[in-house]
C-alpha positions in Angstrom: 55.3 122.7 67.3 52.2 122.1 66.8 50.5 125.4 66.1 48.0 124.2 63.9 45.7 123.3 66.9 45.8 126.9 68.2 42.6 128.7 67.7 43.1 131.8 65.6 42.4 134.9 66.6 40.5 137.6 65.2 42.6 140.6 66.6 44.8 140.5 63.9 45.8 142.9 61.7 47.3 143.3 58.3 49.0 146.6 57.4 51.6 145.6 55.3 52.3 146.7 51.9 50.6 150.2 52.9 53.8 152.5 52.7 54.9 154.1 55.4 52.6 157.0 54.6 53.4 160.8 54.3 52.4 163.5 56.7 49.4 162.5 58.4 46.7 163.9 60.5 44.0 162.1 62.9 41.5 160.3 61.2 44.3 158.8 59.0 44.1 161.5 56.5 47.0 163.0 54.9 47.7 166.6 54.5 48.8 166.5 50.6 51.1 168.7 48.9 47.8 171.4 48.4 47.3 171.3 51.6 50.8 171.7 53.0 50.9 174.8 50.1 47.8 176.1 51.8 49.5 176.3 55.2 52.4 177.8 54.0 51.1 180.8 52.5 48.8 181.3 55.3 51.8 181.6 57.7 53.2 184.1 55.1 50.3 186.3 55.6 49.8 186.1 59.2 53.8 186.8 59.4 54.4 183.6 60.9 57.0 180.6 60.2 55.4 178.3 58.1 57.5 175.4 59.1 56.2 176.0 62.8 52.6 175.7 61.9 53.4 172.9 59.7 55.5 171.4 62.9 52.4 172.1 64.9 49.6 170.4 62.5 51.9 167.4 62.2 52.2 167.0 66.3 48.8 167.3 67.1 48.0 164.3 64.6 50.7 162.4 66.2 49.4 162.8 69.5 46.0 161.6 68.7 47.9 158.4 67.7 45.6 157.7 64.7 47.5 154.5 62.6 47.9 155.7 59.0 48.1 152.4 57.5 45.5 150.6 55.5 44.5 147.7 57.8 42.2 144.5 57.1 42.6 141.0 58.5 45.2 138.9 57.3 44.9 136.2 54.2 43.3 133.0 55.0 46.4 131.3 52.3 49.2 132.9 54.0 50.6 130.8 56.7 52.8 133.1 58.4 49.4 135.2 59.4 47.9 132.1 60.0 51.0 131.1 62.5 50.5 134.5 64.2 46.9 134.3 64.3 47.2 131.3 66.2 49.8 132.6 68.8 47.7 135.4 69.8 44.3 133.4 69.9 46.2 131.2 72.3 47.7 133.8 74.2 44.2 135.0 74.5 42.5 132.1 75.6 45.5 131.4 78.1 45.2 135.2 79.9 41.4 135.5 79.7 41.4 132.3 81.7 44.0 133.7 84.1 42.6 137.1 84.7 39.0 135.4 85.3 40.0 133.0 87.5 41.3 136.5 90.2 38.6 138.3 89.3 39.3 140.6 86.3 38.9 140.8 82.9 40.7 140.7 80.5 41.1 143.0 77.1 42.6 141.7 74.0 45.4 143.9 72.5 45.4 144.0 68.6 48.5 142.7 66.4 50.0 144.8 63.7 51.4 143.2 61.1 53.8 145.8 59.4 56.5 145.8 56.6 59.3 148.2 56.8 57.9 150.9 59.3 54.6 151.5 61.4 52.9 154.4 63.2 51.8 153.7 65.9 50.2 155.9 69.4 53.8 156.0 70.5 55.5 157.4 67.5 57.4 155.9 64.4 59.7 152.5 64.4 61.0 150.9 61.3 61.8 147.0 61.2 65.0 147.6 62.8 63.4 148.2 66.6 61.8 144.7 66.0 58.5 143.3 67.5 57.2 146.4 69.9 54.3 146.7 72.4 52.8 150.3 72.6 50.9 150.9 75.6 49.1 153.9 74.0 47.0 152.2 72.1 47.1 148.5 73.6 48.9 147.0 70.4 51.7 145.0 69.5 53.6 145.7 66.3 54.9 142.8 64.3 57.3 142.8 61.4 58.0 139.2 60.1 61.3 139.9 58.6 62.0 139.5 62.2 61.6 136.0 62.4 64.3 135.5 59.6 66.4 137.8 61.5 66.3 135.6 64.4 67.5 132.6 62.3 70.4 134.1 60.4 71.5 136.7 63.1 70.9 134.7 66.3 70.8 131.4 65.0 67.0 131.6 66.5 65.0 128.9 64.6 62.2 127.1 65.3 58.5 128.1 65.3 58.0 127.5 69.5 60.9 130.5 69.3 58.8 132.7 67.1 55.5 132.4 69.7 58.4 133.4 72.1 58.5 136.7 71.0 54.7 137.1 70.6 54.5 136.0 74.2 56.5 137.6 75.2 54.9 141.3 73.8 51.6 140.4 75.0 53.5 140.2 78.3 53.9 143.5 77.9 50.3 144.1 77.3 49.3 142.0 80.9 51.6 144.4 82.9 49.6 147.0 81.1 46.6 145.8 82.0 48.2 145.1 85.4 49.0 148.9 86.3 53.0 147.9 86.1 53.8 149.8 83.2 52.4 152.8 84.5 54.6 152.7 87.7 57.5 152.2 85.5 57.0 154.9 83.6 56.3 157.1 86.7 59.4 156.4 88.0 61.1 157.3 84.6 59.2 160.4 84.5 60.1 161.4 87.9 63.9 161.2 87.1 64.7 158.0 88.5 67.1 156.0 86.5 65.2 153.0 85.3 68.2 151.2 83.2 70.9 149.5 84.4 71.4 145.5 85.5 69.4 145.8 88.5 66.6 148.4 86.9 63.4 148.8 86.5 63.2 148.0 82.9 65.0 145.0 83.3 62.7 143.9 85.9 59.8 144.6 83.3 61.4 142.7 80.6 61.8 139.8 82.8 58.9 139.7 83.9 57.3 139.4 80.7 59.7 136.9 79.5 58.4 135.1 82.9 55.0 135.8 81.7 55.9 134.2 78.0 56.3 131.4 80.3 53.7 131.0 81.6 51.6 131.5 79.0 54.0 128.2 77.5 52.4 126.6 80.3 49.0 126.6 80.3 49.0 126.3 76.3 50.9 122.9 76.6 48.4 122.0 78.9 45.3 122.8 77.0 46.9 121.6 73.6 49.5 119.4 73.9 51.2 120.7 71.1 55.1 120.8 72.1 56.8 118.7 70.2 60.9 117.7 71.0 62.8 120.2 71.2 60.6 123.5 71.1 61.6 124.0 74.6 64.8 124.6 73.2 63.8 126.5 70.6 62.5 129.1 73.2 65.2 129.2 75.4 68.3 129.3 73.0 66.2 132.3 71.5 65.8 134.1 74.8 69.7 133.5 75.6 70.2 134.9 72.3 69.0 138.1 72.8 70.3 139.1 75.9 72.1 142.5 76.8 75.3 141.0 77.7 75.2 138.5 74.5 74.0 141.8 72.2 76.7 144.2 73.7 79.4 141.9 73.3 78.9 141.1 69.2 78.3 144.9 69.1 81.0 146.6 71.0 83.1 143.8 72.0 82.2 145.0 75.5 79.7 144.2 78.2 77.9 147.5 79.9 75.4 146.4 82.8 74.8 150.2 83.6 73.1 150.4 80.2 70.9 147.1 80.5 67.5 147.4 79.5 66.4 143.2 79.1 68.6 141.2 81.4 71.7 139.0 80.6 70.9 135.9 78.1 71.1 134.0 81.6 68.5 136.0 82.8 66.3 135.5 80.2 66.5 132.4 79.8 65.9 131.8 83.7 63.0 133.7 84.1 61.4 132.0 81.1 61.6 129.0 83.1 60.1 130.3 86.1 56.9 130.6 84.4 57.2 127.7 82.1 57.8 125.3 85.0 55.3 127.1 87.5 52.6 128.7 85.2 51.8 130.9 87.6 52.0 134.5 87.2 51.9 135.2 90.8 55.6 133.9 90.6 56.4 135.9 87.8 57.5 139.4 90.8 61.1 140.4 89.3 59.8 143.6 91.1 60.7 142.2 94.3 63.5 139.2 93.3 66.3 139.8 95.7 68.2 138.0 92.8 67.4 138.6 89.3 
């Protein structure tokens, strides 16, 4: 792949080497130990448990969602960041296009780059949840020991595989964008069971892989910058991480009532859709009759 002709983008952002950080409040301010000595013998003298104000300070920082990380842009030298840079620019140019073209505009999400573990507006993750979209604050949350988990896990190489996954997150940010997100979680929050093979989060991943696709699309169009083989790339890495394929090499069993992505076939299909349309309109897992 030739990612070198993508232009880079200026939305992302480096906060790695930062720490995870201690207790935090809003405004990315920690509450050191004076402070947390402070609190505690106030909640001695009022007669109250100091661990419940404590519990309290530490929830109303989380809530405002404020990152704790040190943050500036990315080294010009370090190629990875300059891989990812160029990914998302792309992905920007490609959806800024799209959304103009039916009227609407189109917001840029921002691109954590993170070592180890991240804040973020919807709580804490460590490496081990992988690349993440947080619809609370319009971000997507990157650790690139990923990418070298794909490889020697999944036997997931190839750069074209890597801008996979970025696609596939700021697909994730379009259904934002696009009000689906919210009606998923609605239906979530209004009891309805939204996992299984047939569910609504599995429509929602779909979709996005779909919309990874299409996003493939238009770039190759604009940039010409597949090269044998990256096709590939993308699919044997969407086939890789599919429930059925994850279940299986974890509990030697297959669980469709617990499906949250869609089977490696799945995946891999609905990549395609939007690779060999690049249209988004054709990108409704909502309403597939077959998934």
């Amino acid at each position: 792949m030739r990612w070198e002709r993508g232009r880079r983008s200026d939305n992302v952002v480096d906060a790695r080497g930062s720490g995870r950080g201690g207790m935090r409040l809003g405004g990315g301010k920690g509450l050191s130990l004076g402070g947390i000595a402070v609190v505690v013998v106030i909640g001695l003298l009022m007669g109250q448990d100091p661990l419940t104000i404590l519990g309290n300070v530490v929830n109303q920082g989380m809530q405002q969602g404020a990152p704790v990380q040190e943050q500036h842009a990315p080294a010009a030298n370090d190629p990875q960041s300059e891989f990812v840079r160029a990914i998302l620019g792309d992905t920007e140019d490609t959806w800024r296009a799209i959304f103009q073209a039916s009227g609407k505009q189109y917001q840029d999400p921002k691109l954590i780059l993170f070592s180890g573990g991240v804040r973020s507006a919807c709580g804490f993750a460590d490496a081990a949840v992988g690349p993440f979209y947080c619809p609370g604050d319009n971000q997507v949350y990157l650790d690139l020991s990923f990418f070298r988990e794909m490889e020697a896990r999944f036997a997931a190489a190839g750069d074209f595989a890597q801008a996979y996954v970025i696609a596939h997150e700021v697909g994730h940010h379009v259904q934002t964008l696009l009000g689906v997100s919210a009606k998923v979680n609605a239906a979530r929050q209004s009891g309805q069971k939204v996992e299984g093979d047939n569910g609504l989060l599995v429509r929602q991943e779909l979709q996005a892989d779909c919309f990874a696709g299409v996003w493939a699309n238009n770039a190759q169009q604009r940039l010409n910058w597949l090269e044998p083989g990256d096709v590939e790339e993308a699919l044997n890495a969407a086939n890789a991480i599919g429930d059925d394929r994850l279940q299986k090499q974890s509990r030697g069993t297959v669980m469709p009532d617990s499906f949250t992505h869609g089977t490696s076939a799945q995946r891999v299909r609905w990549f395609k859709v939007g690779f060999e349309s690049g249209q988004p309109g054709r990108c409704d897992t909502f309403k597939a009759a077959r998934l």
